[in-house]
N, C-alpha and C positions, 0 to 999 in steps of 0.2 A: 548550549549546543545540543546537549544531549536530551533536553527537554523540545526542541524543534524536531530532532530527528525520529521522536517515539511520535510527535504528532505528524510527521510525515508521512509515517508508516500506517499510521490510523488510516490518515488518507486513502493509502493506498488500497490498505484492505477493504474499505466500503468501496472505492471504485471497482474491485475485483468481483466484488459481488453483486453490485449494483448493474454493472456491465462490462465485466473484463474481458468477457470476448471480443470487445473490443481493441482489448489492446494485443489478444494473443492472435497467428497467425492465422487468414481467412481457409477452411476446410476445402478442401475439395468438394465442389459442388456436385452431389449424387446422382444419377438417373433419377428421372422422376419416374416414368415410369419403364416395363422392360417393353423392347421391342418385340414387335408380333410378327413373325412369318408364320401365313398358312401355307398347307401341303394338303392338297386335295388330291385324291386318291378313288379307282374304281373298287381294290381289293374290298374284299368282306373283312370286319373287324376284326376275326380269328386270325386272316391270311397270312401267310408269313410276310407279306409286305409291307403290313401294316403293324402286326408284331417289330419287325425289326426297324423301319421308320419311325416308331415311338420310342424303340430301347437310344435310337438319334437323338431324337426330340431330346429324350429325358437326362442324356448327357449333355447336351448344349447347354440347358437350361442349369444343371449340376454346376460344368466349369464355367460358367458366364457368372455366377452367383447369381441368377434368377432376371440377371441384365434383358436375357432374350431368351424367346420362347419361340420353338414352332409348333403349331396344333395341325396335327393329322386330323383330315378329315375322310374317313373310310367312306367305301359301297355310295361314292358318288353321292355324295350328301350336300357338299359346297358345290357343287359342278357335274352335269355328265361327261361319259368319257369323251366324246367328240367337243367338248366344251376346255378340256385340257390344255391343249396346246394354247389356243387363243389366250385364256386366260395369263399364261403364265407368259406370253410374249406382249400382253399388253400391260402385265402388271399388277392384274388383279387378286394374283396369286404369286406371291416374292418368291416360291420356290415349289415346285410344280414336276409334274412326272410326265415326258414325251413318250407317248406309246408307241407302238410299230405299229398297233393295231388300228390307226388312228392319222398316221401318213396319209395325207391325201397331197393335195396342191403347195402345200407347205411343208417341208423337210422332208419331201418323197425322195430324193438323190441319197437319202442317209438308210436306205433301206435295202440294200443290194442281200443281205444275208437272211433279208425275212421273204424274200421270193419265194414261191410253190416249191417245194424238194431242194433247194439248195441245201441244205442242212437235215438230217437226220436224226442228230442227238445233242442233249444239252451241253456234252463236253465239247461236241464238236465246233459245235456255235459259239460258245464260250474262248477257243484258242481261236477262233478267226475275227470274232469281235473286239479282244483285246489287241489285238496287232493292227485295227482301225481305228483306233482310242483318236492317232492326231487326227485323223480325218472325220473323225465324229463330232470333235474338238471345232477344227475349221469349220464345217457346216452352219453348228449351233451358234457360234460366234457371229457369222453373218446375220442372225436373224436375231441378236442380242440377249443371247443368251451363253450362262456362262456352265461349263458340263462340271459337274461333280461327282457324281457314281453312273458307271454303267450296269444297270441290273436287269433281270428277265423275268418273264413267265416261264414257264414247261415248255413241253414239248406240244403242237395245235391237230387236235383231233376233231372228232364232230359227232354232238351230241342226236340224236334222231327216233322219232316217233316210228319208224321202221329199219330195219336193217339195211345198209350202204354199203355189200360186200362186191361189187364189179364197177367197172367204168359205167355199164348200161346201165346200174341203180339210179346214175346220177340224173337221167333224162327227166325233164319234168319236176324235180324236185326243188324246192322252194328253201333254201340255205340260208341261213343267216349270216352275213359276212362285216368284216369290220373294216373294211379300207378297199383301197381302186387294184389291190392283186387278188385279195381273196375273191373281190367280186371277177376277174378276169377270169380269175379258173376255173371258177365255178362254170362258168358264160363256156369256155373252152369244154369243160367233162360234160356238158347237157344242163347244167340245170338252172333255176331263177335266182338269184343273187339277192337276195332284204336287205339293206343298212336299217341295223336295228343297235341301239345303245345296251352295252352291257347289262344296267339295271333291268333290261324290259326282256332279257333272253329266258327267265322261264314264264310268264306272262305269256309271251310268243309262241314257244313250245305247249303250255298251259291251253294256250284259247286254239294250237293248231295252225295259227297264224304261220309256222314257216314247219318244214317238214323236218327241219336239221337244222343244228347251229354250232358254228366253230369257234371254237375257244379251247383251252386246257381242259383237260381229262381231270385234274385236280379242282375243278371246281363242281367238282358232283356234289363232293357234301358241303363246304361250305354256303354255296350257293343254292342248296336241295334240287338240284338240276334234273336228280336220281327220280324224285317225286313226278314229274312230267314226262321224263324222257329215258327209254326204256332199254336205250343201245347205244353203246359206244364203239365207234368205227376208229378203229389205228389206221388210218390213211398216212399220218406224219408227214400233215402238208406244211410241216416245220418244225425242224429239231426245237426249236424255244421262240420267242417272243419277243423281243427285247425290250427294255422298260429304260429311258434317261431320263433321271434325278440331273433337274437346272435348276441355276435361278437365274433371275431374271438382271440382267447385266445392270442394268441402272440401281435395282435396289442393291445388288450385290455390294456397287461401289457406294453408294451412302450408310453403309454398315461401315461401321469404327474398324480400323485395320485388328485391334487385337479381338474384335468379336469374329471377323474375318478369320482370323487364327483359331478361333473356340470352332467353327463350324468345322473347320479341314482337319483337326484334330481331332474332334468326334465322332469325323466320320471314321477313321482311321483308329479309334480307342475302341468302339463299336464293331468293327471291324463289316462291317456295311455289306462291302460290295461283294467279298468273299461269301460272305452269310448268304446274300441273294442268289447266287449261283447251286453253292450247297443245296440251298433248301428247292432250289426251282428241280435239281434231278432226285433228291431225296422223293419230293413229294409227285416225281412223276411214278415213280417204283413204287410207292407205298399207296397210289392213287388206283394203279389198274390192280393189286392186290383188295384191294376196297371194294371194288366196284359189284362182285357178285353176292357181296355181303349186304350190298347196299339195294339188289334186287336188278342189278343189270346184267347185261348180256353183252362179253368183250368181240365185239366182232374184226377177226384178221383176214382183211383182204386176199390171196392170193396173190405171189410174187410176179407174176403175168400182170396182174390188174395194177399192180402197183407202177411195173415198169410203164403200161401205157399210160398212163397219168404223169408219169416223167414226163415222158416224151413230148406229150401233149403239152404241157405247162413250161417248155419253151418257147411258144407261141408269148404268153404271158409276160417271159424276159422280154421278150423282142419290144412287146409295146411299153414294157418300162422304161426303155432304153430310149426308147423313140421321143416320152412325156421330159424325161429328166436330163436329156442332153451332154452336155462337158461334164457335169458334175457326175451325175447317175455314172458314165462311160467310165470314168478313171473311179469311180466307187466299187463298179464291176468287177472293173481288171484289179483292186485290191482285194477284194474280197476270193475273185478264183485263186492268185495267186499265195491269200490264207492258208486257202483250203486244198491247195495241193494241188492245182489244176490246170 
């Protein structure tokens, strides 16, 4: 007996070695490999959008254990900015940045706080956007898209190859605009409206191509805006910008629920959405402090000039109001009601 049981044991041991994994429990089959979401992105590489959309990335990728990954891709490299939306609503892009800048016929009703003068300052934009979250929420959702951070640009100024200090500058002049309001007021204060792509705005400025271009005062340096364009006009035909970080509802739902968890936690470990806000009024303050260092010239409208450009750029609601219907209308009435009105 005791002679059987030493040869049993022989047995055993060559089959342990031979193939015992066979006999011990089957492992947990691993990722092969990690999931990829891209985030295409117009900021410049420095920008802090794209700075703090990587310090994202780099923790998803941290608590996922390398399971998923997003790659930021800056300054319109996978996609231009009017390429954006499409993109990330047809899925080309699993998670994608809604511009305001960028609203045309598709999520224009999600826009009532980026109209001409409705907002003045990034704080102020910031307490009436957050109190629009469900309604930004529902919008996006119709169009299958699922909201995760609401973030901004600055404050929207205009960069120009001449000085733009009265209403009458605006006659005849050739603007760069980035969607169907900036071109209305433009159309409303005198002058020619361009849709021209972020990437091409010193190009445009460069060759002459448009006489002004609006966007952020904070992209002087990153974007050498300074090197072509020799004046900046504080019109603040918008306290900020708005920027929404989605993804794309279908891919959302075929991500594994606990990687589901890894995203909404890092965004929130990173502290995301806060960071974007900070740094959008940090960098409006530290932008027009730059700018004479940078060889510009800050030009301030006159408080007359300012009011009739209000005034004016009511015209501009009306025809929002007109394109966007039910939706745009109770977008509105949220938005005044925000903002104290």
């Amino acid at each position: 007996m005791k002679t059987l049981n030493l040869t049993v044991l022989a047995v055993l041991a060559v089959a342990l070695v031979a193939g015992g994994a066979a006999l011990a429990p089957a492992p947990v089959q691993a990722q092969a490999k990690p999931i990829v979401w891209n985030l295409p992105t117009v900021a410049a590489p420095t920008y802090y959008h794209t700075v703090n959309y990587n310090a994202w990335a780099a923790k998803v990728k941290e608590k996922s254990q390398g399971r998923m990954e997003i790659r930021v891709h800056p300054a319109s490299s996978l996609y231009p900015g009017p390429e954006l939306i499409p993109a990330v609503l047809d899925g080309r892009s699993e998670v994608g940045t809604v511009l305001a800048a960028y609203l045309t016929d598709v999520l224009l009703e999600m826009g009532p706080l980026e109209l001409p003068f409705m907002t003045s300052s990034v704080a102020e934009h910031k307490k009436a956007a957050m109190q629009l979250r469900p309604f930004y929420t529902e919008m996006l959702a119709k169009k299958g898209l699922k909201l995760l951070v609401i973030s901004t640009w600055p404050s929207q100024q205009i960069f120009s190859t001449v000085p733009i200090r009265t209403v009458a500058d605006w006659q005849g002049k050739k603007i760069r605009v980035y969607g169907a309001d900036s071109a209305n007021i433009t159309r409303i204060l005198g002058g020619s409206p361009v849709n021209i792509a972020f990437g091409e705005v010193y190009s445009a400025l460069e060759k002459k191509t448009v006489d002004g271009a609006m966007t952020s005062a904070t992209n002087a340096k990153p974007m050498k805006f300074f090197e072509v364009a020799k004046y900046l006009d504080y019109w603040y035909l918008a306290g900020a910008s708005q920027e929404w970080v989605v993804a794309n509802q279908k891919a959302w739902d075929a991500l594994p629920k606990d990687l589901q968890q890894v995203v909404l936690d890092s965004l929130k470990e990173t502290n995301l959405e806060e960071k974007e806000w900070a740094a959008a009024a940090a960098f409006d303050e530290l932008a027009r402090k730059q700018l004479p260092e940078l060889g510009m010239t800050v030009v301030d409208p006159p408080k007359e000039e300012l009011e009739k450009a209000r005034k004016a750029a009511k015209a501009a609601w009306d025809t929002w109001l007109q394109r966007t219907g039910a939706d745009g209308k109770r977008g509105m009435d949220l938005a005044l009601k925000a903002l104290g009105r």
